[in-house]
N, C-alpha and C positions, 0 to 999 in steps of 0.2 A: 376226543370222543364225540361221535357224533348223537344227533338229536332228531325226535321225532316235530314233524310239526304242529303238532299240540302245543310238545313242549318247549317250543321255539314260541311263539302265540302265545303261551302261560308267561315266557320272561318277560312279556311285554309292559310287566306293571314296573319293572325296573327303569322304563324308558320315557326320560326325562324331557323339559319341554326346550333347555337350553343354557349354554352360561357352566359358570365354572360345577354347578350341584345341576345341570339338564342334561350332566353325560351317561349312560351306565356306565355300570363297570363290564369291563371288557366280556366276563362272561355272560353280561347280562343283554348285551348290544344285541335288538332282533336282526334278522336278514331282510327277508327271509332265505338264508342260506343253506339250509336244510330243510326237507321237505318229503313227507310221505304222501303229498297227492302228484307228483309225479311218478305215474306207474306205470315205467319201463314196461312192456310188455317183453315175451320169449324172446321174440325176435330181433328187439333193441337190444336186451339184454346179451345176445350173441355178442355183439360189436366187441363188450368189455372181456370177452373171453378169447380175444385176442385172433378174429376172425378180419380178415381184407376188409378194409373201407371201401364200401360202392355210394353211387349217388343215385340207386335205382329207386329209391321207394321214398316217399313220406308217408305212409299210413301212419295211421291213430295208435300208437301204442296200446297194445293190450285187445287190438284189431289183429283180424287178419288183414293181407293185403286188398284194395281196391277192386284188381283182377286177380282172380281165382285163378289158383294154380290148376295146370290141364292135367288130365288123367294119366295123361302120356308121357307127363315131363321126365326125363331122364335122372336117375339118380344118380351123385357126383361118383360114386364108383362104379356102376353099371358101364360092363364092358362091351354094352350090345350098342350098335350105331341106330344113329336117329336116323325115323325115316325123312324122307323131305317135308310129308306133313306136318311130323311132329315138330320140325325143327324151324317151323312155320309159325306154327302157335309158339311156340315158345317163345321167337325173337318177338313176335308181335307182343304180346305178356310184355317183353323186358321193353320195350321202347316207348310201350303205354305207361309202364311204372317210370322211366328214366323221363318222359315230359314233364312227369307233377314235379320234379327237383328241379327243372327248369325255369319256375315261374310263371308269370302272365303267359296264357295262351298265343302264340303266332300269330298274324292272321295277315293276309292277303288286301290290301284294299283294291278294289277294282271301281272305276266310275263308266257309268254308261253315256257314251254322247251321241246325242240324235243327228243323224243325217239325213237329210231334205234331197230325195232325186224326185225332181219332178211332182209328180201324184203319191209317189213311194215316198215311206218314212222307214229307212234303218237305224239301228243302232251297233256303236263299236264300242267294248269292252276295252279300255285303257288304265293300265297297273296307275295307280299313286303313288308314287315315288316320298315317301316320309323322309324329311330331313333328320339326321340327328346334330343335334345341337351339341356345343364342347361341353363338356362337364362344369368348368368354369364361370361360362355363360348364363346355367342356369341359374333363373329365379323363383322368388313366389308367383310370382308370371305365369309360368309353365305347366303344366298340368301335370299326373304324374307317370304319365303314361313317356311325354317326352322327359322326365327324370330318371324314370327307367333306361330309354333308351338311348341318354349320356351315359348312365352309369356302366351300363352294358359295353359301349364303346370307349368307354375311359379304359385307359393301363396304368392300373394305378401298384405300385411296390410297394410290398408289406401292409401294412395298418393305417385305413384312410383314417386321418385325424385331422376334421376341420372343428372349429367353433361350434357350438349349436347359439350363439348369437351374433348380429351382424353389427361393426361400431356406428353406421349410419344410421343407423336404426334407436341411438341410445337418447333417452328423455332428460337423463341428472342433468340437475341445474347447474349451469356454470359459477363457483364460485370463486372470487374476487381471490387475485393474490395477493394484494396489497397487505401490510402490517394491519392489526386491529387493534386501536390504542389500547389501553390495560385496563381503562375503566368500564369499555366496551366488552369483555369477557367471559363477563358475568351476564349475560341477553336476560331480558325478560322471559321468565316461560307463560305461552300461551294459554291462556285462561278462559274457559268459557262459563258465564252464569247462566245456567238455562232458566227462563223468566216461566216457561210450563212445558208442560207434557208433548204438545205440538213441536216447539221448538227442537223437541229432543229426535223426533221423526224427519226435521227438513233436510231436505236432503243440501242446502248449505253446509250443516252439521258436516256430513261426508266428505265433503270437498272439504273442507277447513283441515280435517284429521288428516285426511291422505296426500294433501300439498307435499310433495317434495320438499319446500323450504321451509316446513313444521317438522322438526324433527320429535315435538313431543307436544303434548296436547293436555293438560288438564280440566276436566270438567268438573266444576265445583258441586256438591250436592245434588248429582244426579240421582241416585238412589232417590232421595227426599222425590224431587220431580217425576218420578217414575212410581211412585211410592212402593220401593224394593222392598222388601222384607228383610232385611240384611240379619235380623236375630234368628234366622232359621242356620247362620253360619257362625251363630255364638260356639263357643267352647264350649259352654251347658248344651246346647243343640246337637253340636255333631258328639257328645258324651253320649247322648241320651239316644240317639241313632244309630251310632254305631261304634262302643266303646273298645271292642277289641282291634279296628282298624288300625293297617299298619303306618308307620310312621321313619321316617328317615330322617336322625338326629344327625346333627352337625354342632362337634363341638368347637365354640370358637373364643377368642379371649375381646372381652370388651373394650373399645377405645372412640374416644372422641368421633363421628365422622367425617372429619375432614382431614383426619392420620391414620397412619400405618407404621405404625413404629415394627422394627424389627425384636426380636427376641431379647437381646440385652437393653434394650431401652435405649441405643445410644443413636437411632439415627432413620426416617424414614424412607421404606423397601416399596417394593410393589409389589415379590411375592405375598398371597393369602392363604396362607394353610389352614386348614381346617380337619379334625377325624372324624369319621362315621361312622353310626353305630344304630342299632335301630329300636324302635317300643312301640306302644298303641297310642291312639287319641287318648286313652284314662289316664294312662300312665305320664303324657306328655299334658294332657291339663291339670291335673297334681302335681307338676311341676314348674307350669305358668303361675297356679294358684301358691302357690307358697313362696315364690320369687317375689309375687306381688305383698305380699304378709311383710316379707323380709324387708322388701325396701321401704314400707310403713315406718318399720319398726327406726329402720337408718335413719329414716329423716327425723324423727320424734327424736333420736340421741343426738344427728348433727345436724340440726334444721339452722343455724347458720353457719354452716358450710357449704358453699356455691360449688366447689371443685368437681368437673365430673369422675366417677371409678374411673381406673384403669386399670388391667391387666387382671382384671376378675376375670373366672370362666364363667360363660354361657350356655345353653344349649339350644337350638335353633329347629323347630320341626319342620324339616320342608316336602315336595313334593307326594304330597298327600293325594292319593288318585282318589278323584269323586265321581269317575266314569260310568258304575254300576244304575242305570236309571232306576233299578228296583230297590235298592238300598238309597240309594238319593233324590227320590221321586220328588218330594215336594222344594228341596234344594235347586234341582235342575230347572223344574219347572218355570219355577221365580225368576229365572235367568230368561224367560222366553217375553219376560218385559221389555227387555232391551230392545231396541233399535236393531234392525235385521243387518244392519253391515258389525256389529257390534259382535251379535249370535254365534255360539259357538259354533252352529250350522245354520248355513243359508244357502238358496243357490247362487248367490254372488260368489261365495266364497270358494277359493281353490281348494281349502283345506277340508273342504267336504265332497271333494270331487277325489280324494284318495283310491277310495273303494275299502279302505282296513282304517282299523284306530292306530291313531298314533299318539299315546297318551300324553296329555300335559300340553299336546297342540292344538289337535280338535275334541277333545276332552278338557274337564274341568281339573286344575288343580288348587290345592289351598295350600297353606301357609301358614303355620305358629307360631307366634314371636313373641321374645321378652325384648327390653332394649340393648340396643348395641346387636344385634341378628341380624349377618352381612348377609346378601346375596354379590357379589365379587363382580366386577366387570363383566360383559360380553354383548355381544349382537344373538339375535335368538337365529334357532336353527332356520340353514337358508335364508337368513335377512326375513324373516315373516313379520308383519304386524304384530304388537302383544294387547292384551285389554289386562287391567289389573284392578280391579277394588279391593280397597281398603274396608273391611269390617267393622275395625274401631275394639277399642274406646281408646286406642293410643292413636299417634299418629305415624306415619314413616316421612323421610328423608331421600332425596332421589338426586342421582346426578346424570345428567346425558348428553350425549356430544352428538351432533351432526355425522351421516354414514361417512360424507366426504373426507375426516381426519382417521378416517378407520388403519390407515395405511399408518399414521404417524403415530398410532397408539401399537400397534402391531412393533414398528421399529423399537419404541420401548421398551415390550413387552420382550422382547429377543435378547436387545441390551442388558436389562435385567433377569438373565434366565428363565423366564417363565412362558409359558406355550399359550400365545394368543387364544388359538382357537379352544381347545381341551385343559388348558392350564387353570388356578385359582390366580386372579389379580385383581387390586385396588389402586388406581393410580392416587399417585402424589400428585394433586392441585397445584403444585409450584413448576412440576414439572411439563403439564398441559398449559400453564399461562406462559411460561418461558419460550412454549414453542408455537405461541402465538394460536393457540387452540381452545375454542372459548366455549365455557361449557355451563349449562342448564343446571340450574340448582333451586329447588324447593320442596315443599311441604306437599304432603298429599294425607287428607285428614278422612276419620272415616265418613263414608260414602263419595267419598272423590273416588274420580274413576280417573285411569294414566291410562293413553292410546301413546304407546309407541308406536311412532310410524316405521317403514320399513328402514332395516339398517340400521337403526338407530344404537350407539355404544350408549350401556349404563350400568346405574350401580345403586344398589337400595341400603337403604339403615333404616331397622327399629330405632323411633325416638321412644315410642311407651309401648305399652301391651299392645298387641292386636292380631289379627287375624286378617289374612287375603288370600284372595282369592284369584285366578288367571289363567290364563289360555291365547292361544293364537288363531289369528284369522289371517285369510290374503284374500285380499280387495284384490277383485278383478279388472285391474290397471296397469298401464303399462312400467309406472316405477317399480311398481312391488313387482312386477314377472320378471322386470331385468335384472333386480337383484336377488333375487331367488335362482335364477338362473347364473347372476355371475358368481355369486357363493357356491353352487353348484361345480360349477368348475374349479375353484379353487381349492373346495375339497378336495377334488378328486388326485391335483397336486400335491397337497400336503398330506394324500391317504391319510382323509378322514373321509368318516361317512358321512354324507348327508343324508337326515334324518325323514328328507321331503324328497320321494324320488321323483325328479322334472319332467324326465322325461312322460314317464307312466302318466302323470298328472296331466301333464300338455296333450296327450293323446283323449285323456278321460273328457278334458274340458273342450277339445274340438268336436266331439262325439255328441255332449249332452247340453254346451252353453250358447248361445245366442252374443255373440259378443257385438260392442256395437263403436268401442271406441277403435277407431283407424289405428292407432300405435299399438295398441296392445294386439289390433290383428293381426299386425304385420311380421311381430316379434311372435306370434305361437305359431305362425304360418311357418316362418322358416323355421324355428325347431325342426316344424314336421316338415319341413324340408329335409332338412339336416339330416335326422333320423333314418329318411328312408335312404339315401344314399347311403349315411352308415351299414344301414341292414343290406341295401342291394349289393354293393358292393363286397362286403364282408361273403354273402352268401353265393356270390359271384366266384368266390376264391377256394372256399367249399369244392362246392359244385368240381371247378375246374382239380382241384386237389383228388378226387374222388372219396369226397365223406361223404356218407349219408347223411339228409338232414328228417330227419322226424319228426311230422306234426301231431303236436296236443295243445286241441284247444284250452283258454283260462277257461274255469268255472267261476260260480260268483264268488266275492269276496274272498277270493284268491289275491294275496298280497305281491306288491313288487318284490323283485328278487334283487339279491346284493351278492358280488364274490365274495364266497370264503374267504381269501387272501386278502384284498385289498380293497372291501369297501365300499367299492363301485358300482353302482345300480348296473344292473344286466338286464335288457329290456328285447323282448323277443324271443331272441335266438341265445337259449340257454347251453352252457356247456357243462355238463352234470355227470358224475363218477359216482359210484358206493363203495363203500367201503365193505360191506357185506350186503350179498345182495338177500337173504333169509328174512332180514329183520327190513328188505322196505325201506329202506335210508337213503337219502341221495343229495347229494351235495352240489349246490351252484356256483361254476367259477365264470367270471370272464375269459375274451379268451386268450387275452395273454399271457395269464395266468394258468389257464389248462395248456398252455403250452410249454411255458414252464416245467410244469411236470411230466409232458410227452408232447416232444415238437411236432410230431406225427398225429397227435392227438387219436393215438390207439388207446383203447379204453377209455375212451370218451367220449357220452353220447349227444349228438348235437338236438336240442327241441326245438321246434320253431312255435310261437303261441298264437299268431298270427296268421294266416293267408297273406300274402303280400299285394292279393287283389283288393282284400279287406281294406288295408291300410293306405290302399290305394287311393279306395273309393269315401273312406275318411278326409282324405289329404285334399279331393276334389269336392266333395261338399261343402268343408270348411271355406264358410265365407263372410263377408262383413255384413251387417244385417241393422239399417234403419231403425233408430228407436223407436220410432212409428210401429215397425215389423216386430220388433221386438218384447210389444209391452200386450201383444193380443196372444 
């Protein structure tokens, strides 16, 4: 059943920040895939009514064409012959329209050289002879004019599929193969006491967080140094705000955390199951509130008894969207404390260069918890930075591994049936020390604030009550782009989607940031390297197939687009079917996917969102830029 884009944009409160509870559920996953601001006009519309693929035209949907049809044109059954005039205008018409599908303009270079006779001074007109470069050859070197005209002279078969990053190019830090004794396993997690307010602004602070060889960061009593207002995210607080808010309960059975026992009791698993179910903030702090009563009551009858429960049920409220700035004004606000690489929006951050919300990443989300309230293993969507505070009055429990072992938590995660990426899991401690994978384990009390860096595997437990709060940032640096970008792809393998579409973002941020670091320029240059080959090429094959491609421009906060089918951000050149075309509905595939459904891709209309001069003249401005230059 298809959907309007409303109410594709309404599911969006379904969509999570990451980790086994940051997926939707399948009906809930936005695109955007379906879309009513692409409006087909008549004459697109033809195409799906099973009319000849041409590559005469890109007008504007819902345009007429460019050039005005002539008075004279013949019509396709008109048994009367064209005069020569007519037939004049008309080819002229079709080969003005058949240039715009061709791309950047032709053009002729001529240089003038001066000759000296005598007292005379002539000059002679001599062609420039433009190299084209192999397809191969090119770099970020190159401009995109000669990218183009690789692409143009590449013969390339089927589906160009290179990289959109280069391995020269990669910053991870080299880590050591060697064995790490066993008492080594357990690292110190990085700790910082902010001594004041200033401290919290150095930009040391940044650097410390975003080190590659910090995979996690604790900062003790920031709140206090900032002097946050953390009771504006009491349970009475957000009661009294906004009590009917909705809530996503996850029931789960309490245990120790540093086990996972399976269902019979008889042996620890890595699956973590959990059901879901849903209520409001009242309903869920009436339920924190009584839990709390209860376990008064337990200790007063077994106050010497040390043992912790097991296999009690729980219930866990999580991703609680606090996106609405009007319903959470003074909540939001207080967040504007923070340190601007911290912020849910800054302009450092990538995740404010989206152009759409993406709830729970650049939006605020919270968190309800009694004790024993898992959040299950995972990396956050795309490898992104995470910020988390603790509200209090309980404490939580954290465990995190370095991105580098991601791969040997993965092999686990396989071995034990459960789905790395999309799956619920808690690993076995015994089983990470065995495999020589040494992992972060501590307290985070309220007003600690936890900066996962990017990558980073973990895994939280309620010790007592409390309340957190979190979101994702990406520091505009070269670790965080590479692994946002290599998750990117590996999505795209395991058809999942990535919830961070790169490409769109890497285009958005050569558009509007000033970058200043060498490595991370070098790594968005070639995306947009990448990219335009993809698009040239791709539309190269168009073109020569005879489809028409159809330009519509984005308008604002028009979201990236993702196939139907499979997932995959579709960036430009849209491949779009309806299912009825009455109701305005239009559905986005890639296109190997709309070919799937018609190798021919009849009934399928191609949009392009871009000029490719446009993205041209992107590709040529993006450049690196002096902090000096930078900071005026």
């Amino acid at each position: 059943m298809f959907k309007s884009l409303t109410t594709v944009l309404e599911s969006q409160k379904y969509a999570y920040r990451g980790g086994p509870f940051g997926r939707p559920p399948p009906s809930a996953l936005v695109g955007v895939k379906y879309s009513s601001s692409l409006s087909l006009g008549p004459d697109i519309c033809h195409q799906q009514q099973g009319s000849s693929p041409t590559s005469d035209s890109t007008s504007h949907p819902g345009f007429s064409p460019t050039v005005p049809p002539s008075k004279s044109s013949p019509h396709p059954l008109d048994n009367k012959k064209l005069t020569v005039e007519e037939a004049d205008i008309w080819r002229d018409n079709f080969l003005k329209l058949k240039a715009l599908s061709d791309g950047p303009p032709k053009e002729l270079k001529i240089r003038l050289i001066k000759v000296e006779s005598g007292d005379r001074e002539t000059f002679i007109a001599s062609e420039v002879e433009e190299k084209r470069i192999p397809l191969e050859e090119i770099s970020i070197k190159n401009t995109a004019s000669e990218i183009i005209r690789a692409c143009k002279g590449a013969r390339v078969k089927g589906k160009f599929r290179e990289s959109y990053l280069l391995p020269a190019f990669s910053v991870k830090p080299i880590m050591t193969s060697e064995p790490i004794p066993r008492e080594k396993l357990n690292p110190p997690t990085p700790s910082i006491y902010l001594e004041s307010k200033r401290d919290a602004f150095s930009p040391v602070l940044l650097q410390f967080c975003t080190d590659p060889k910090n995979p996690v960061t604790v900062i003790r009593g920031l709140a206090g140094s900032l002097r946050l207002n953390l009771g504006l995210f009491s349970t009475k607080s957000l009661v009294d705000a906004n009590a009917e808010h909705a809530v996503e309960v996850r029931t789960q059975v309490q245990q120790p955390a540093d086990e996972n026992w399976d269902p019979s009791g008889t042996g620890q698993i890595w699956p973590c199951e959990s059901s879901r179910s849903h209520t409001t903030i009242a309903k869920y702090a009436q339920y924190q509130a009584s839990s709390f009563q209860e376990s008064l009551q337990v200790n007063d009858s077994t106050c010497k008894t040390t043992q912790k429960p097991v296999g009690k049920i729980i219930k866990f409220g999580t991703n609680i969207d606090l996106s609405d700035p009007k319903r959470w004004k003074p909540q939001l606000q207080e967040l504007q404390k923070l340190p601007a690489f911290m912020r849910v929006a800054s302009s450092g951050n990538m995740l404010s260069h989206v152009g759409h919300t993406i709830l729970g990443m650049n939006t605020v989300q919270l968190y309800m918890k009694v004790p024993g309230s898992r959040t299950p293993g995972h990396q956050e969507n795309n490898n992104f930075c995470s910020v988390n505070i603790n509200i209090g009055p309980g404490d939580c429990e954290w465990f995190s591994v370095h991105e580098n072992y991601w791969h040997a938590i993965n092999d686990f995660c396989e071995k034990h049936g459960v789905d790395y990426l999309t799956g619920s899991w808690w690993p076995v401690l015994e089983d990470l020390y065995n495999a020589n994978i040494p992992v972060y384990r501590f307290i985070q009390r309220p007003g600690d604030l936890v900066w996962i860096n990017a990558g980073t595997v973990h895994w939280v437990q309620a010790v007592g009550w409390c309340n957190n709060i979190a979101w994702n940032v990406g520091p505009l640096n070269a670790y965080q782009y590479q692994l946002a970008l290599e998750r990117f792809e590996w999505n795209e393998v395991k058809k999942v989607k990535s919830i961070v579409p790169m490409i769109h973002v890497s285009w958005n941020v050569a558009r509007t940031v000033k970058v200043t670091d060498p490595d991370t320029y070098k790594m968005i240059k070639h995306c947009l390297l990448q990219s335009i080959k993809h698009i040239q090429i791709l539309r190269d094959q168009l073109v020569a197939a005879g489809k028409k491609i159809s330009y519509q421009s984005r308008v604002k906060d028009e979201p990236a687009y993702y196939c139907n089918e499979c997932d995959v951000e579709v960036f430009n050149l849209l491949f779009v079917t309806s299912e009825n075309s009455s109701r305005k509905t239009y559905v986005v595939h890639c296109e190997d996917c709309a070919r799937q459904r018609s190798p021919n891709l009849s009934n399928v209309v191609v949009l392009e969102q871009y000029r490719i001069e446009e993205l041209m003249n992107t590709y040529d401005t993006f450049s690196l830029v002096s902090r000096d230059a930078a900071s005026l």
